[in-house]
C-alpha positions, 0 to 999 in steps of 0.5 A, spaced: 589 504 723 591 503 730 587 507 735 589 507 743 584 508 748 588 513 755 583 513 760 579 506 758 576 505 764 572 511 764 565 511 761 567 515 756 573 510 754 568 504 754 563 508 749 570 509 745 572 502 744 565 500 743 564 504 737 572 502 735 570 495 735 565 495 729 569 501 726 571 500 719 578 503 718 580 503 726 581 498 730 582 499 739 590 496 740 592 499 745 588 500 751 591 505 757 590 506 764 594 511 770 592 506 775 590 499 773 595 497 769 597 490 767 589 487 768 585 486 763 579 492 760 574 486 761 576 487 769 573 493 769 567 491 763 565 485 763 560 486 758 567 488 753 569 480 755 570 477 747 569 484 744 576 488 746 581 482 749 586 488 751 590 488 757 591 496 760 598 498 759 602 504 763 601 510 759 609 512 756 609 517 751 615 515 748 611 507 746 604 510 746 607 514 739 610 507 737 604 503 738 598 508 735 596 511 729 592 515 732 590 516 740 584 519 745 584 522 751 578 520 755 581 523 762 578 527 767 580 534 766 587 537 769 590 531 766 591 532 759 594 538 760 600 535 762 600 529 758 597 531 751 604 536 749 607 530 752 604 526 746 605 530 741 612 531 742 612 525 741 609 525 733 602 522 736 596 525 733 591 527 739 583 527 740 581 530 747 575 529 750 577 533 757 576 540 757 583 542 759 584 546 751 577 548 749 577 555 752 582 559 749 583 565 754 587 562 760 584 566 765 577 564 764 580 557 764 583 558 771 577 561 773 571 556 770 575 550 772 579 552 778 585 548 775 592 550 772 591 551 765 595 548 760 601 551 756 597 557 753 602 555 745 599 548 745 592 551 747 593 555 742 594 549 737 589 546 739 583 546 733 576 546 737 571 541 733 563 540 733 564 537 726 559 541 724 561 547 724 569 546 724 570 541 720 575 545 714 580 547 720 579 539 723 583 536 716 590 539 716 589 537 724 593 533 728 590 535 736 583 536 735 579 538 742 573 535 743 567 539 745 563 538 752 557 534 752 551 541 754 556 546 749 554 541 744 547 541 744 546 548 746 550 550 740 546 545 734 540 547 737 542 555 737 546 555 731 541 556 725 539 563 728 545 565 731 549 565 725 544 568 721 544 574 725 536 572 728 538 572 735 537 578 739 544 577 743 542 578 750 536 574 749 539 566 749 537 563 756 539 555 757 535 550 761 539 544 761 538 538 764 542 531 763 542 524 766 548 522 772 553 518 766 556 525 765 558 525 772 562 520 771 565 514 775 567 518 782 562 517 787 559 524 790 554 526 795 549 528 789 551 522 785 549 516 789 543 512 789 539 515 795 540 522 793 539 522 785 533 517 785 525 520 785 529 527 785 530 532 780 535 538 782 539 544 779 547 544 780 553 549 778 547 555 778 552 561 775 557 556 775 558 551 770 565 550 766 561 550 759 559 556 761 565 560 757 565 554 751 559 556 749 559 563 749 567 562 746 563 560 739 557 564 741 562 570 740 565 567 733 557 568 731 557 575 732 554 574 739 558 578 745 552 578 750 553 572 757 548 567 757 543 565 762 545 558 762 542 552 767 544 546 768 540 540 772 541 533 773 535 528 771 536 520 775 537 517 768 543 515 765 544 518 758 541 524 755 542 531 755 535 536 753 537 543 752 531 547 752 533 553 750 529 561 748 531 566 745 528 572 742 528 574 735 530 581 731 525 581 725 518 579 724 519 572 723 512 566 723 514 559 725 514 556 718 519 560 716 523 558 723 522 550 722 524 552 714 530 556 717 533 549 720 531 544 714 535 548 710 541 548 715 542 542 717 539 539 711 546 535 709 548 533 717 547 526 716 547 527 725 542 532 725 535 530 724 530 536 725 524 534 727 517 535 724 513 542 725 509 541 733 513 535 734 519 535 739 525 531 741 526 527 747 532 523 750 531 516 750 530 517 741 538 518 741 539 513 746 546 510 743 547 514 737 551 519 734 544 524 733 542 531 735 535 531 734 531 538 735 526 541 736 523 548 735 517 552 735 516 560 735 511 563 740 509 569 734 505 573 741 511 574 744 517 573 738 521 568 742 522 561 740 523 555 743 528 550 741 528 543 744 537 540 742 537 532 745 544 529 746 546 522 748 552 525 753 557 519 752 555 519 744 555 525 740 556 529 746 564 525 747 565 519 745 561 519 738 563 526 736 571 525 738 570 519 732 566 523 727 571 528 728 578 523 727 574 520 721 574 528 718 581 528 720 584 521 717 580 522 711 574 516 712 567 517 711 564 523 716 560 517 718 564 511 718 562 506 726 557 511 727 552 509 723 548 505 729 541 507 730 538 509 737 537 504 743 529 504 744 526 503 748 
C-alpha cells in the first residue's frame, strides 16, 4: 500500500521513511514539503541517498488523495489543524503525529498550546490511540491522533495500577527527562550546542502541553485528580525516562507490584517489564518501537517507583504511528517494527 510522508524533512518524517522502507506491506510514494518542494528528500538526509529516491512534492489535497493509501502528518503543531480536514475531505486516511487533535476540550487546547484550536467536529472524529490501550476503536478508523512522546511513557508506566483502582489519584508525581530531538529541527537559545552541552535543566515548569493529555486519559481510568508533572532536557538525542511515584491505596508487597505488571503487559509484543530490582535506561530502547519498565514498591512508605523508558522519535511518534496504521489497515500490530535497539 502506498504511504506519503508531509512534513518529511522533520525528524519525525525521516524516522517514518526509515521504518517504511523495510515495511512489509507499505511503502513511502510520496514524500511532502511546505517549503522545499521540488528537491530531492536525500538533500536534506543524505544518509536516506539509495533508500528513498523521492523527490518532495507541494502538498495539494486534491493529489495527495490520489497518490495515497494512507498519509502522516509529521508537521509542527497548528499546522495540521488546517490541513488534516483538508485531507480528509478529500477521502485520505490520516495518522497525526502533531498535537493539533489530541485534547478533546478546546479550551484546554487553546490554553496549553496557546494556538487556535482545530474544528471541534473533526476533533471530535478523531480516535486518540496509544495501541495498547485503544486499539478496538483504531480498527474502524480513519483519522487516528497520535500521541505525544512524554504521555506515552508516562501512561504505560501508570497504566497497570491506574486501571485497576490501586492509585491514590492525588498521589501521581512525573519527573521526566528526554534528549534535544524531540526539540525538534528550529534552532533555539536552549537547544544549541553551548547551552545544552555538560548541562541538565527543567523547562516548561506547570506548563507542558502534555500536561492535560495525560490527565485526559488518566480521567478515563478513573483518575480526576491534576498531576505533578516535570520535564527536564538531557544533552543526548534520543530517549525520554519518565521516573514517575505515586501512592498505593491498599497494603500491597513489591512482588505483588512486579506481578501486577507481568500479567498486564504479558501479550504487548513493545512492553518489556524488566525483572524485579533491575531498571530500564535510555539507550536499551534506542532505535526501537519498545517501552521498557521498571517498578519497585517502598513498603515503608507505600509509594512506588516506576521507572518508563521511550525512544521519543520511535514508539514516542514515528513508531507508535505505524503500529497504529498497521491496527488500523488490518496487518500484523508488528509489521516494520520488529527492529532490535541501537546499543551501544
Amino acid at each position: 500500500m502506498r504511504a506519503g510522508v508531509i512534513g518529511a524533512t522533520g525528524y519525525g518524517g525521516a524516522e517514518l521513511l526509515r521504518i517504511l522502507h523495510t515495511h512489509p506491506h507499505l511503502k513511502a510514494t510520496s514524500v511532502y514539503s511546505s517549503s522545499q518542494q521540488g528537491s530531492f528528500i536525500t538533500g536534506h538526509y543524505p544518509h536516506l541517498q539509495g533508500i528513498v529516491p523521492l523527490r518532495l512534492e507541494e502538498i495539494d489535497p486534491g493529489k495527495v488523495a490520489k497518490e495515497t493509501d494512507i498519509v502522516f502528518l509529521a508537521v509542527p503543531t497548528g499546522i495540521a489543524s488546517e490541513l488534516a480536514p483538508q485531507l480528509l475531505k478529500e477521502g485520505c486516511t490520516v495518522i497525526d503525529l502533531s498535537g493539533d487533535f489530541r485534547l478533546k476540550n478546546s479550551d484546554e487546547y487553546e490554553n496549553w498550546y496557546k494556538k487556535k484550536p482545530a474544528p471541534s467536529d473533526w476533533v471530535e472524529k478523531a480516535i486518540y490511540s496509544i495501541p495498547e490501550f485503544h486499539r478496538e476503536q483504531v480498527k474502524e478508523a480513519n483519522f487516528i491522533s497520535n500521541p505525544g512522546c512524554y504521555p506515552t511513557a508516562t501512561l504505560l508506566g501508570l497504566a497497570p495500577l491506574a486501571q485497576s483502582g490501586l492509585l491514590v489519584e492525588d498521589s501521581i508525581i512525573i519527573d521526566a527527562k528526554s534528549g534535544v530531538s524531540g526539540a525538534g529541527q528550529t534552532a533555539s537559545l536552549g537547544t544549541i550546542y553551548s547551552e545544552l552541552n555538560e548541562n541538565f535543566k527543567i523547562y516548561k515548569v506547570n506548563q507542558h502541553q502534555h500536561i492535560p493529555e495525560i490527565e485526559q486519559v488518566l480521567q478515563s481510568w478513573g483518575l480526576h485528580s491534576p498531576i505533578t508533572f516535570s520535564t527536564h532536557l538531557v544533552p543526548m538525542t534520543r530517549g525520554i525516562m519518565a521516573t514517575i511515584y505515586g501512592s498505593v491505596k491498599k497494603e500491597m508487597t513489591e512482588a505483588d507490584v512486579y506481578e501486577l505488571y507481568k500479567n498486564h503487559y504479558e501479550n504487548e509484543p513493545f512492553i518489556r517489564v524488566r525483572e524485579k530490582g533491575v531498571f530500564p535506561a535510555t539507550k536499551e530502547v534506542s532505535g526501537s518501537n519498545y517501552c521498557d519498565i521498571g517498578i519497585t514498591l517502598d513498603e515503608r512508605t507505600g509509594r512506588v517507583t516506576i521507572v518508563s523508558v521511550i525512544d521519543n522519535l520511535m514508539k514516542g511518534a514515528a513508531g507508535q504511528a505505524i503500529q497504529n496504521a498497521n491496527i488500523l489497515l488490518g496487518f500484523e500490530e508488528t509489521a516494520g517494527l520488529t527492529m532490535s535497539p541501537l546499543y551501544p
